[in-house]
C-alpha positions as a Markdown table, in Angstrom:
| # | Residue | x | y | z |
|---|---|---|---|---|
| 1 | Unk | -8.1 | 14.4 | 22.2 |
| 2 | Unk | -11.7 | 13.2 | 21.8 |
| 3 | Unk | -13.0 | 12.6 | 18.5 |
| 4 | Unk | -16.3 | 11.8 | 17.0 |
| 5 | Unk | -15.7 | 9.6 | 13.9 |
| 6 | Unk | -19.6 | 9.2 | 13.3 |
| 7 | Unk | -20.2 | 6.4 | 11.2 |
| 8 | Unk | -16.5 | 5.3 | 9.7 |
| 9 | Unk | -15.3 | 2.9 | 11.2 |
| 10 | Unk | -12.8 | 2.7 | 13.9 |
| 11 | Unk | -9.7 | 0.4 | 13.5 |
| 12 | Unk | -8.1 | -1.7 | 16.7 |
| 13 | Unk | -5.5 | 1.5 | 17.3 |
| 14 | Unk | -8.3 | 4.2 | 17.4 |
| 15 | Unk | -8.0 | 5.4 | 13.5 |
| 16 | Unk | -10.6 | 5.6 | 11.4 |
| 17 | Unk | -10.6 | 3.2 | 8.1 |
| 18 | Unk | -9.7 | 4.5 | 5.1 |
| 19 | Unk | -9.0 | 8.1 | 6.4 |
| 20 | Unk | -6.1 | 9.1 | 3.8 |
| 21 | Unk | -4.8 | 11.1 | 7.1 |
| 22 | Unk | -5.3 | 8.3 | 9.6 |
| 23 | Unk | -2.6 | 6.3 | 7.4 |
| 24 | Unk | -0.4 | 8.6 | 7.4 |
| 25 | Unk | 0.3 | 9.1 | 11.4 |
| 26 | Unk | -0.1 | 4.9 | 11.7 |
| 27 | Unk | 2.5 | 5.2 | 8.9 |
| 28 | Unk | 0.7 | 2.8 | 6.3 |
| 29 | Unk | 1.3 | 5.9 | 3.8 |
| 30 | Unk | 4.4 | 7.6 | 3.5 |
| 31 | Unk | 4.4 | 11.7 | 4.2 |
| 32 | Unk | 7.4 | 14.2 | 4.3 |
| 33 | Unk | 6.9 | 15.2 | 8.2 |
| 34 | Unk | 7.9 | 18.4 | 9.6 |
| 35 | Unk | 6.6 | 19.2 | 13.1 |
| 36 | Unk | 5.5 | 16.2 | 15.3 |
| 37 | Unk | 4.2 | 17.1 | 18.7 |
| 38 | Unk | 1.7 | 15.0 | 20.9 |
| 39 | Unk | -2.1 | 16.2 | 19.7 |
| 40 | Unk | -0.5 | 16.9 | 15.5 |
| 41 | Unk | 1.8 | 16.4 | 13.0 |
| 42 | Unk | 2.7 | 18.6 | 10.2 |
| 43 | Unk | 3.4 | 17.2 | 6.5 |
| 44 | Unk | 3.6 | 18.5 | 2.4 |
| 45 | Unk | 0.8 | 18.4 | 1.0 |
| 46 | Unk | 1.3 | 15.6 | -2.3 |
| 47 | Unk | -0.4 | 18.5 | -4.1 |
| 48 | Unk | 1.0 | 22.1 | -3.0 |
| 49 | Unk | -0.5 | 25.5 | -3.8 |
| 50 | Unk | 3.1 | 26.4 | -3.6 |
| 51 | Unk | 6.3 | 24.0 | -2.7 |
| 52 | Unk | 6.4 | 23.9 | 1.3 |
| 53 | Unk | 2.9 | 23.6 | 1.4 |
| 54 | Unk | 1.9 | 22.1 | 4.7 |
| 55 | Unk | -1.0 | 20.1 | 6.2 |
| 56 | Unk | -1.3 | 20.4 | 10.1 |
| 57 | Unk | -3.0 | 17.5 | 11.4 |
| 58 | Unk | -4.7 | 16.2 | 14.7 |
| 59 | Unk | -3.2 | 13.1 | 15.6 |
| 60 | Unk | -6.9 | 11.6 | 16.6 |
| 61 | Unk | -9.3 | 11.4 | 13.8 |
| 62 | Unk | -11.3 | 14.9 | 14.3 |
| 63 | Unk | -13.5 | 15.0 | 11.5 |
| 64 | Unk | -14.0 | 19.0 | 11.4 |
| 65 | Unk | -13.3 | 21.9 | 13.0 |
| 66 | Unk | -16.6 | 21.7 | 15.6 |
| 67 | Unk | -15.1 | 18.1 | 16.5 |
| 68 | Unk | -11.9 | 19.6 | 17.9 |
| 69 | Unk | -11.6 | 19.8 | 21.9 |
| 70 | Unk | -11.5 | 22.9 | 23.3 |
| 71 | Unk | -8.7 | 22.7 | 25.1 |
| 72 | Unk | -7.0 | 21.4 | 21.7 |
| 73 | Unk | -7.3 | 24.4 | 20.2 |
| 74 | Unk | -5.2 | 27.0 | 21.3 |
| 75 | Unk | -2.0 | 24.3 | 21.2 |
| 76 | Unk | -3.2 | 23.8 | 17.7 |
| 77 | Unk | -3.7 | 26.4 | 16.4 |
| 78 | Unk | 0.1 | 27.2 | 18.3 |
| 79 | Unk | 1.7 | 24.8 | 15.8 |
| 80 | Unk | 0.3 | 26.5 | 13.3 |
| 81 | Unk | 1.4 | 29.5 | 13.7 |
| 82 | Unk | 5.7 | 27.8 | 14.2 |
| 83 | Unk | 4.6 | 27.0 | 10.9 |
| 84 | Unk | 3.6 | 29.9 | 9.3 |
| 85 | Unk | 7.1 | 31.4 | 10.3 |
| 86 | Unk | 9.0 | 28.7 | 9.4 |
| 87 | Unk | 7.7 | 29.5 | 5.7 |
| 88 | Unk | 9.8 | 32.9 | 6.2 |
| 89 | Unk | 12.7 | 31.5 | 8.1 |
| 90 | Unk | 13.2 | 28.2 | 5.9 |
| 91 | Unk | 11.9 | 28.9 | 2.7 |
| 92 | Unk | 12.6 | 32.4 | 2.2 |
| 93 | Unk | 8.5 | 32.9 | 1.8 |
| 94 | Unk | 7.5 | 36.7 | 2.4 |
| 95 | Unk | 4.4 | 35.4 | 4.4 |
| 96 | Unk | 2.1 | 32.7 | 4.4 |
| 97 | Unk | -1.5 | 31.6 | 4.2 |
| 98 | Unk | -3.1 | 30.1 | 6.7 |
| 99 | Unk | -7.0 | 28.5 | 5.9 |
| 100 | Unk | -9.3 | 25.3 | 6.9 |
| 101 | Unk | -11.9 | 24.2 | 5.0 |
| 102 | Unk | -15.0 | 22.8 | 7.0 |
| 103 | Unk | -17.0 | 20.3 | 5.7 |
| 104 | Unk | -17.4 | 22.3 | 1.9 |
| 105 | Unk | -14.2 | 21.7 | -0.4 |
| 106 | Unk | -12.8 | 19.4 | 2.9 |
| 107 | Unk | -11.4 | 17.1 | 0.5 |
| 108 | Unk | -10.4 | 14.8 | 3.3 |
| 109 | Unk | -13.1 | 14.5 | 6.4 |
| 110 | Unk | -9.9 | 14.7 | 8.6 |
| 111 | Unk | -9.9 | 17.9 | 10.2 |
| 112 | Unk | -6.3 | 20.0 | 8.6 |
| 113 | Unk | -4.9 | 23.1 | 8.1 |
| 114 | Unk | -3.5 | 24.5 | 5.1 |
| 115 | Unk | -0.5 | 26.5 | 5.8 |
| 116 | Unk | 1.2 | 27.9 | 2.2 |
| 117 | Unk | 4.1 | 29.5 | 1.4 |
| 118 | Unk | 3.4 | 32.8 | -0.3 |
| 119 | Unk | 5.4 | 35.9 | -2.1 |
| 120 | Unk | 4.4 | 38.8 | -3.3 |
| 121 | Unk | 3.3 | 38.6 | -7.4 |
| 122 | Unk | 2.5 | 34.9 | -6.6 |
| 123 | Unk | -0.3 | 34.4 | -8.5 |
| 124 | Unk | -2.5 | 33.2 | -5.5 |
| 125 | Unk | -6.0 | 34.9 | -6.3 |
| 126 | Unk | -8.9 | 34.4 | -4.2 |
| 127 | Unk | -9.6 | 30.6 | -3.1 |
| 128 | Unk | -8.3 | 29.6 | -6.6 |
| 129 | Unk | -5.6 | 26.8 | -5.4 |
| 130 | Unk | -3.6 | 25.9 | -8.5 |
| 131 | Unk | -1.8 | 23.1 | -8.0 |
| 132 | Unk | 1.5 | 22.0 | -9.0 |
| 133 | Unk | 4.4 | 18.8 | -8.0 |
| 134 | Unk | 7.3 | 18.3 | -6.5 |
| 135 | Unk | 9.6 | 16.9 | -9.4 |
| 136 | Unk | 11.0 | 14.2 | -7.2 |
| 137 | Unk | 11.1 | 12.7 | -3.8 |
| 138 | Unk | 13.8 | 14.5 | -3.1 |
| 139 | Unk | 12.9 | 17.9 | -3.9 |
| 140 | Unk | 9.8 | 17.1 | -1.4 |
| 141 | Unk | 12.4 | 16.2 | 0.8 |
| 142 | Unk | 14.5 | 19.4 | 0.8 |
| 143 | Unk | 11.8 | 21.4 | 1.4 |
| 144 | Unk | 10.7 | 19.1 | 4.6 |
| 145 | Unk | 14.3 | 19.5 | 6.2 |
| 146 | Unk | 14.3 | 23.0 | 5.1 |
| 147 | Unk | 11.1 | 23.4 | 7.3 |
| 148 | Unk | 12.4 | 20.5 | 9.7 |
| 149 | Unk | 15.5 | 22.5 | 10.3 |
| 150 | Unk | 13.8 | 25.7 | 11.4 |
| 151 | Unk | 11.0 | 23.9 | 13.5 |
| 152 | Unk | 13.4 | 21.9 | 15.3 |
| 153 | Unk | 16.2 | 24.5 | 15.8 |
């Protein structure tokens, strides 16, 4: 998958320094994984909306949504969707929301996908993203094999 880092720098295996997403997939930082495929990989967010919130990621450092190859985006966009139904079938979630932010509120210049968890009387309004935690590691865990278990079965 091309990518276009600009001006950050690129590291000896092709990611970009000090891309909080970059660590992750060369497994400096440690991420609860839930879908891993060839172009992405799919983790919870450290700071869900709601618990099984899930980041889809490129695995090459694609800084926004422009930067994405064509012919990356249909597989992409694929995983996303496994995703979004793995919300209903693992977690129990009524539906599920699916957004990108490009460039504005892009908190991390790593191209992702936000795919959330959602039930009806949720409190979601608008793009209003409380935030909440995962009270332990293993909580996060649960609801990665929860996810893992449907996406894998």
């Amino acid at each position: 998958m091309p990518s276009r880092p600009g001006a950050r720098a690129l590291r000896q295996d092709g990611r970009v320094a000090e891309c909080v997403f970059c660590e992750i997939l060369s497994g400096e930082r440690k991420a609860h994984v839930v879908l891993e495929d060839p172009i992405a990989i799919a983790f919870l967010d450290a700071r869900p909306v709601f618990k099984g919130h899930v980041l889809l990621v490129p695995r090459a450092h694609v800084p926004t949504f422009a930067d994405l190859a064509e012919e990356c985006i249909g597989p992409f966009f694929s995983l996303a969707k496994r995703l979004a139904v793995a919300m209903e079938a693992g977690l129990g979630a009524a539906g599920s929301f699916v957004a990108m932010n490009n460039r504005v509120s892009q908190s991390v210049p790593h191209l992702h996908v936000h795919v959330v968890p959602r039930n009806h009387k949720d409190g979601l309004r608008g793009f209003f993203w409380p935030r909440t935690k995962y009270e332990s590691d293993d909580e996060a865990r649960d609801y990665a094999d929860r996810l893992r278990a449907v996406l894998d079965g």
